[in-house]
N, C-alpha and C positions, 0 to 999 in steps of 0.2 A: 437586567435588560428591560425586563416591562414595565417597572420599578418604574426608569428614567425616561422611559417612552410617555407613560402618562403623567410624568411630572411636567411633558414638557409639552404635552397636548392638553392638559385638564387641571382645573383652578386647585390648586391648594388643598380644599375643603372639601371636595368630589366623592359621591359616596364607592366610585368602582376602586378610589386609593383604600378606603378604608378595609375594603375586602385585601386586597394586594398586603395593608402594613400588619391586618389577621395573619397571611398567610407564612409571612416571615417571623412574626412573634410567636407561629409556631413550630416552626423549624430552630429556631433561637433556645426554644420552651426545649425540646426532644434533646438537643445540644448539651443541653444542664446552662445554657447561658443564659439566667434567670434575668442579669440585669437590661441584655439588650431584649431580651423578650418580653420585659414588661415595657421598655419603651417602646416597641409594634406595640401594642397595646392598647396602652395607652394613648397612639396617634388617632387608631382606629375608634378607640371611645372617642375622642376628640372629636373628630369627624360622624361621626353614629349618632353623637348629644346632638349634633344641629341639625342632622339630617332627617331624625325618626321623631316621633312626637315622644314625652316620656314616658307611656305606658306600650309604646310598640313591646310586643318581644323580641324584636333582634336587638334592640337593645341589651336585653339582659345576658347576652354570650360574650361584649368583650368584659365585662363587669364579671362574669363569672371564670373568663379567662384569666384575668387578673389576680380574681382568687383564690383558683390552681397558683399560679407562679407562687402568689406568695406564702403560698400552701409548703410550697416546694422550698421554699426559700426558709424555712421556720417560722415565717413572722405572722404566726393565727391571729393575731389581735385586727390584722391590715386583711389578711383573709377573709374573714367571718365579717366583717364589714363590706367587702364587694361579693359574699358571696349573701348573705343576705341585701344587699342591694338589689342582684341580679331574681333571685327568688321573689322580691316583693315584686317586682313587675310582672312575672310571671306568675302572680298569683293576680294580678290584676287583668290580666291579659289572657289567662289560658285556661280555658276547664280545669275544675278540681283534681280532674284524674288522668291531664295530659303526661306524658311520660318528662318532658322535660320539669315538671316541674318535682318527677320525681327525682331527675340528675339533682336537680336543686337541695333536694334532701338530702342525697348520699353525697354530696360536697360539706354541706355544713356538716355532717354526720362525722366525713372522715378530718373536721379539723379540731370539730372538739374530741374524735380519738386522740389525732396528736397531740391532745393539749394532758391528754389522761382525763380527762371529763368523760368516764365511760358511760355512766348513766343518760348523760345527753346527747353521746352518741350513739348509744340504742334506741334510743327515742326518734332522734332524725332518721337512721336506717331502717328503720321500722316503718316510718312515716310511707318513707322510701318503695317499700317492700309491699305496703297496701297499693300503693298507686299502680305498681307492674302487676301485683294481680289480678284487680282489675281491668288495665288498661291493654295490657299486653297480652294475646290470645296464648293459649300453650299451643306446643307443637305437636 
């Protein structure tokens, strides 16, 4: 319903669609329906690339959503491509020791696990693992 509501009140290219086609690619995502939830996605990058400059950081969430699916999907080659996409920007964009840019790690991290690239996935989780120590107070 909100869906059609702002399709039929706000241009095409609107950045509040882009949050809306997030929120169904991730419902899609939770579903296991990788293919329609890379298309949310995908819209949403769509909308996000003309909307944000390319070093914003919210940019780097649907690029990194992306990367989950096709994480899920098997396909690490298309992964590791939007998931270091999504991490260069937040490296460009974010303190060294922001937490997301530690998610960034632990995503490359777990796709070179599934690839059996163990070594380089120690490496990323590790990466990972300094950044919430520092970053992240103990309880």
């Amino acid at each position: 319903m909100s869906l059609k509501i702002e399709r039929k009140t706000l241009p095409e290219d609107h950045p509040s669609l882009a949050k809306i086609y997030n929120n169904i690619g991730r419902v899609y995502n939770n579903m296991g329906d990788y293919s329609k939830a890379l298309e949310f996605y995908e819209k949403d990058l769509e909308i996000t690339k003309k909307a944000l400059s390319p070093n914003h950081p919210d940019l780097a969430i649907p690029y990194n959503n992306i990367g989950l699916v096709y994480n899920y999907m098997g396909d690490y080659p298309k992964a590791l491509e939007f998931h270091e996409k999504s991490h260069k920007i937040r490296e460009k964009a974010l303190p060294p020791n922001h937490p997301d840019l530690a998610t960034s790690y632990n995503n490359i991290g777990g796709v070179y696990n599934n690839m059996g690239d163990y070594p380089k996935a120690l490496e990323f989780h590790e990466k990972s693992h300094q950044i919430y120590e520092t970053a992240v107070p103990p309880r």
